[in-house]
LODREN-768491 format. One line per 10 residues: number of its first residue (from 1); their letters; for each residue x, y, z of C-alpha. Coordinates in steps of 0.2 Angstrom, whole numbers. Example, Ala and Ser with C-alpha at 12.3 -4.5 7.8 and 13.67 -1.06 7.14 Angstrom:
BEGIN
1 = AS = 62 -22 39; 68 -5 36
//
This chain:
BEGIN
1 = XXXXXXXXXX = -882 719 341; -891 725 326; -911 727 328; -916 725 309; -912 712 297; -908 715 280; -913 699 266; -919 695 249; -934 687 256; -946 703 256
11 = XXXXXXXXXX = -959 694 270; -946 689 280; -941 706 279; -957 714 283; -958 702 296; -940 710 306; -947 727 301; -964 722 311; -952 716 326; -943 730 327
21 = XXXXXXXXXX = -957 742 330; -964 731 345; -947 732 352; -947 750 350; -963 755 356; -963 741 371; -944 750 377; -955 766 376; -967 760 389; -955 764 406
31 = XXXXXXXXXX = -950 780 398; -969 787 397; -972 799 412; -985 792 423; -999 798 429; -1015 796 440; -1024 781 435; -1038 770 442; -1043 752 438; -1054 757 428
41 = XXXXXXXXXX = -1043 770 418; -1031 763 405; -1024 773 391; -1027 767 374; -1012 758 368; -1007 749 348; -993 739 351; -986 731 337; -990 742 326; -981 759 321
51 = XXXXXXXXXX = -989 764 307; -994 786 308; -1005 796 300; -998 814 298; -1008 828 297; -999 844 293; -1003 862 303; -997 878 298; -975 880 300; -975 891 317
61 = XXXXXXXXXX = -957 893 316; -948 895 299; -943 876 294; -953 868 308; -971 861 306; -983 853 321; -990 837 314; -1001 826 322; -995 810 321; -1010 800 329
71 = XXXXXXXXXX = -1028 805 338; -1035 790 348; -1052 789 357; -1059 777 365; -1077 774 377; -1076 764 390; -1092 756 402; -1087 751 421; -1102 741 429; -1101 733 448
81 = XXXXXXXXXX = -1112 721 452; -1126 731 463; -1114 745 464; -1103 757 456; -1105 760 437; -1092 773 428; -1092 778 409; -1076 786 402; -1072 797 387; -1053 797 382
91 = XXXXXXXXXX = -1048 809 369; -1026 808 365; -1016 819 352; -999 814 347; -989 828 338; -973 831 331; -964 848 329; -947 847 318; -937 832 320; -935 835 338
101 = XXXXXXXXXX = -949 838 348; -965 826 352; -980 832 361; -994 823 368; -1012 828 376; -1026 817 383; -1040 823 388; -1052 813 399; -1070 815 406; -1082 800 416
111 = XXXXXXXXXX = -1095 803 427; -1099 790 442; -1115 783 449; -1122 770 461; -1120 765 477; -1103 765 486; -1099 754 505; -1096 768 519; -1088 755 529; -1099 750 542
121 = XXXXXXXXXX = -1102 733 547; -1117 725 540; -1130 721 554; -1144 708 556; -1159 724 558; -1158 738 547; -1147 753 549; -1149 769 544; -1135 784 543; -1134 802 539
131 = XXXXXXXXXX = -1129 807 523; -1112 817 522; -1120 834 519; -1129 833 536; -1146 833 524; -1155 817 523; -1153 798 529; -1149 781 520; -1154 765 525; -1144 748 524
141 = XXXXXXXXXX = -1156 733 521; -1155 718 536; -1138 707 534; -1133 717 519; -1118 730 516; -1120 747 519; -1121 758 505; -1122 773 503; -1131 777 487; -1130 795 481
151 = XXXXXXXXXX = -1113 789 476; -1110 802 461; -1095 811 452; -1090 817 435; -1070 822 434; -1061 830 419; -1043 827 417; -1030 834 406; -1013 828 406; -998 834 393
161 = XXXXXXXXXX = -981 829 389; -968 837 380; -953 826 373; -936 833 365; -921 824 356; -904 830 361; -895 821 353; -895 804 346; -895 797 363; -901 808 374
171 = XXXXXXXXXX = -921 813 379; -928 825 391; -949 825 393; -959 840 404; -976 837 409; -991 842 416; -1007 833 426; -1026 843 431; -1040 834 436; -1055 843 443
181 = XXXXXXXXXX = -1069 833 451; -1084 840 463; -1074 840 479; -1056 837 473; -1044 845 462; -1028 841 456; -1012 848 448; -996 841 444; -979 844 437; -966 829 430
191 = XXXXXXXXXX = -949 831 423; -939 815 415; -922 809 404; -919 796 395; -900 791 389; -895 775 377; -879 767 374; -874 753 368; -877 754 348; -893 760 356
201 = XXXXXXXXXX = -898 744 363; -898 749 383; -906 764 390; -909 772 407; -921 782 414; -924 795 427; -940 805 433; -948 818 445; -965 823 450; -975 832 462
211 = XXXXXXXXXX = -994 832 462; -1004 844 474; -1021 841 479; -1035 852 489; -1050 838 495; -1066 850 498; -1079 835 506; -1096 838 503; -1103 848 521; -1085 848 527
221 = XXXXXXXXXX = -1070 839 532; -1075 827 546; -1062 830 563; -1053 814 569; -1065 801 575; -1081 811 574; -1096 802 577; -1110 801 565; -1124 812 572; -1143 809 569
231 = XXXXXXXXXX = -1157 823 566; -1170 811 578; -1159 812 593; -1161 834 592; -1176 843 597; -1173 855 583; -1165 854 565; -1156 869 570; -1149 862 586; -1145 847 575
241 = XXXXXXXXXX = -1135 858 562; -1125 867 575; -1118 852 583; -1117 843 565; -1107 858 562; -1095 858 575; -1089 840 571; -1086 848 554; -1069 858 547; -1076 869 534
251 = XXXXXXXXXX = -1059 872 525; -1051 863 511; -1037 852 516; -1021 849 505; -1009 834 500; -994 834 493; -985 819 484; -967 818 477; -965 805 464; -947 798 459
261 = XXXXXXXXXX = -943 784 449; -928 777 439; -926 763 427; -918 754 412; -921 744 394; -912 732 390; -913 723 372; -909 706 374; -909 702 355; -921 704 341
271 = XXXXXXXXXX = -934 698 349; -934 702 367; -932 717 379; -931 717 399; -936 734 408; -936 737 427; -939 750 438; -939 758 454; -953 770 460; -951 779 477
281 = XXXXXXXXXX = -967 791 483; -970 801 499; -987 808 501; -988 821 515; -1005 828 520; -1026 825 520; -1026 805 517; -1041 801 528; -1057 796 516; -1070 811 524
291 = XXXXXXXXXX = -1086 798 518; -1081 782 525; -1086 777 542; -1083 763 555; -1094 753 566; -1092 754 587; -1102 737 591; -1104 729 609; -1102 711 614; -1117 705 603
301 = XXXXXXXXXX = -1109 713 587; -1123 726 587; -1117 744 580; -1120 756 595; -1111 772 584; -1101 776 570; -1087 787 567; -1077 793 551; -1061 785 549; -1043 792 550
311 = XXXXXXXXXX = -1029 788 544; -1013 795 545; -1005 812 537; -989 804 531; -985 789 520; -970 781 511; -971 770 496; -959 760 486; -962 748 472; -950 737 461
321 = XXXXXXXXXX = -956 732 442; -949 717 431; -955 718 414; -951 704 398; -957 708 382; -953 698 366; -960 700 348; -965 681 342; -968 675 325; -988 679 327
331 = XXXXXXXXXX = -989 695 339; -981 698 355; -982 694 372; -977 703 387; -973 698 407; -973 708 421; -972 708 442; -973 722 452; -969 723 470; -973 738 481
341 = XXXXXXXXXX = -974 743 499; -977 755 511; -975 762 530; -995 759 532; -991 742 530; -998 738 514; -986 724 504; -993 720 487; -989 710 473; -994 711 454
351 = XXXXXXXXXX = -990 700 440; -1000 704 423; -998 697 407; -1003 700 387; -1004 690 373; -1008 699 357; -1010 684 343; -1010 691 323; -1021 684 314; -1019 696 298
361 = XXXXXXXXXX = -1011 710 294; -1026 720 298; -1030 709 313; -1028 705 330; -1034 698 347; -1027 698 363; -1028 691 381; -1026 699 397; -1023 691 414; -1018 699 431
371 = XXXXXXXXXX = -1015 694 448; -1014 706 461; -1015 701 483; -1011 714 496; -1009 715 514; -1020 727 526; -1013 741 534; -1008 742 549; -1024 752 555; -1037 741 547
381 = XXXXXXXXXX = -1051 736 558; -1068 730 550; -1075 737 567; -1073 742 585; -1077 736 599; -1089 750 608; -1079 751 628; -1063 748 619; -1049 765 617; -1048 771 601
391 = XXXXXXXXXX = -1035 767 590; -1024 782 586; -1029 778 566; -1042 766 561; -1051 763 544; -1065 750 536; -1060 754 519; -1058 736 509; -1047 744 499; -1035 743 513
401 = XXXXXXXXXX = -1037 728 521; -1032 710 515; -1038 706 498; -1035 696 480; -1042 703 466; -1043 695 448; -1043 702 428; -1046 691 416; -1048 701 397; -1049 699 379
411 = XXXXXXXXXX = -1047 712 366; -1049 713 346; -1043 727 336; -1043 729 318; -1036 743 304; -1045 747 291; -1036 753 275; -1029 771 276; -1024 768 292; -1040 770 303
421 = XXXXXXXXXX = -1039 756 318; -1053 751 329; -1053 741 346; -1064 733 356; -1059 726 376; -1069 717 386; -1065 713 403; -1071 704 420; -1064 709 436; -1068 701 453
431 = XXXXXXXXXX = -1060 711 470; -1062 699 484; -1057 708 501; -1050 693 515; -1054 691 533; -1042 701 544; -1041 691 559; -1054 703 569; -1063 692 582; -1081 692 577
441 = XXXXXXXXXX = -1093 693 591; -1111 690 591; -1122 693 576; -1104 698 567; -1100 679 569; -1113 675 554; -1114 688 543; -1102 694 528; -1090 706 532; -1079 705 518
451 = XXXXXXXXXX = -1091 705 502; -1085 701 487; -1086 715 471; -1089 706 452; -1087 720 438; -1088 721 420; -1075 731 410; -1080 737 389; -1071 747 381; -1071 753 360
461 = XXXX = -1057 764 354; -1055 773 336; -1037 777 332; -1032 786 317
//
């Protein structure tokens, strides 16, 4: 099956050219080493278009020169609705070294500010809570969800990857993940290889990784099930301190998490490619979330206490990803569904999709849709009843009970001549967390327990 075309006709030429360069960069995709992301983190991406700008270094080795191929930067505004607002910086360096080596660096920094649920239960009267250093309350306003609202973080990652050719069919990558944030840190290692075959049409893939993380919560780690204490209910702040302390474990806790994947490519024909892969992770250690809480309330859903969550040590996760991805005669579009699962009894699904219409040679737009619905795990509770036995694991986090959430984006990028490329990505997400099936009583019965989050997603990027 041969990818390029040869004819007379110089545009239609181009045109295959053009094509073969989506193909190629979209067969990359699976290949790329993941790492940690979030919603609001999304790697700067040009595809469609292959065109590089070298700019040569100094040889380090006699016949060998590092040349950066591509720098992208891009600034990107996250904004919730009453709540969480994020601002990221993304710096990534592309680099050649010979005819056989690649090397990439990103380099990432955001901050974080606003109010963030702790997973209480709203109330009709208002509530007030200790803040997680033992310093201090916040208050939750009548019938609304509690937040708390010294919700603050900046976090600096750095990630690398190092690619070599072997031969004409064969790739090997090694990479490496930090990420430093106020009270978390973590590193990370990943290895990969990638083998063609058929004329180069068909590839597989296989990759490892292991991530190690130390949590550091502000004023401690909470012990499992502690209950929120109060400064009003001491006669002394140091009577309050000392018992505050003793639901407290002042040492850093540790996660570990093993990463394995395997995959393939397959080109259909000029036009069209098919990837899938499987993803298989086991995540042993600190899980719980040390800020979130969850309501006790007695038979007239009144909150008579609150304790920090847990969750459990140990989870499994498995996730299966179908990708279609063609070149058309005015851009490319791409198709994708993942499924995943895990022994916490979370089942997702995903299915996303792109549209990337060419206006001009120099132009583009494109549209970006995503569907994503989970179950809740198997220890979600939105509360507890105050006389009933504790769970052995309970969580109020939304994020991992029953919800749908929705993306709906369009983006417009542009090269100027030289090469220089500009983007611009704006996008509206909506999370909406579903009712659980816990039996409201009392007050609960008319108030909002599962609130719905709108956000607003800009982003500009400069590639060059």
């Amino acid at each position: 099956m041969e990818l390029t075309s040869v004819t007379s006709d110089n545009h239609q030429f181009k045109r295959y050219r053009n094509i073969n360069k989506s193909l190629t960069i979209a067969s990359l995709a699976l290949f790329s080493t993941p790492a940690m992301a979030t919603e609001i983190d999304e790697t700067v991406q040009d595809i469609g278009d292959a065109d590089k700008t070298s700019i040569s270094l100094p040889a380090i080795v006699s016949g060998k020169k590092l040349e950066v191929t591509k720098i992208e930067t891009a600034l990107l505004y996250y904004q919730e609705q009453d709540r969480v607002t994020a601002a990221e910086g993304i710096f990534n360096l592309q680099a050649s070294y010979g005819d056989k080596s690649e090397l990439e660096g990103k380099l990432l920094l955001d901050t974080l500010t606003g109010a963030s649920p702790n997973g209480a239960a709203p109330q009709q009267q208002q509530q007030t809570f200790t803040r997680p250093s033992g310093n201090g309350v916040y208050h939750a306003k009548n019938g609304e969800t509690p937040l708390d609202d010294t919700f603050k973080d900046t976090r600096l990652q750095l990630n690398g990857n190092w690619t070599e050719t072997l031969s004409n069919t064969d790739k090997v990558n090694l990479g490496f993940h930090l990420s430093r944030e106020y009270d978390y840190t973590s590193l990370g290692v990943n290895s990969g290889a990638e083998r063609s075959f058929n004329r180069g049409n068909s590839a597989v893939n296989f990759a490892l990784g292991y991530y190690y993380d130390i949590i550091d919560p502000v004023g401690g780690r909470p012990t499992s099930w502690a209950p929120m204490l109060f400064r009003d209910d001491f006669s002394s702040q140091s009577e309050f301190k000392q018992a505050f302390d003793k639901t407290r474990d002042l040492s850093s806790s540790i996660k570990h998490t093993f990463d394995l994947s395997a995959g393939f490519t397959q080109l259909l024909n000029r036009y069209w490619l098919v990837q899938g892969n499987y993803s298989f992770s086991y995540l042993d250690g600190y899980m719980t979330d040390p800020y979130k809480i969850i309501s006790q309330v007695d038979e007239r859903g009144m909150a008579q206490g609150y304790l920090y969550e847990n969750r459990p040590d140990t989870r499994y996760k498995q996730s299966v990803f179908l990708l279609t991805k063609g070149a058309l005669e005015t851009g490319v579009v791409d198709l994708s569904y993942r499924y995943s699962a895990d022994d916490w009894g979370i089942d997702s699904h995903t299915v996303e999709t792109h549209y990337r219409y060419q206006f001009t040679d120099s132009l583009y737009g494109q549209i970006h849709l995503r569907y994503y619905r989970q179950s809740a795990a198997d220890f979600y509770h939105a509360f507890l009843p105050e006389l009933g036995e504790l769970p052995e694991y309970g969580s109020a986090d939304s994020r991992l009970g029953k919800l749908t959430a929705y993306t709906f984006g369009i983006k417009f990028g542009h090269k100027l001549q030289g090469g220089t490329k500009f983007s611009y990505r704006l996008e509206l997400y909506q999370h909406r967390p579903q009712d659980n099936g816990d039996e409201r009583v009392g007050q609960l019965a008319h108030l909002g327990l599962y609130e719905q989050v709108n956000a607003v997603i800009a982003q500009l990027g400069f590639a060059f």
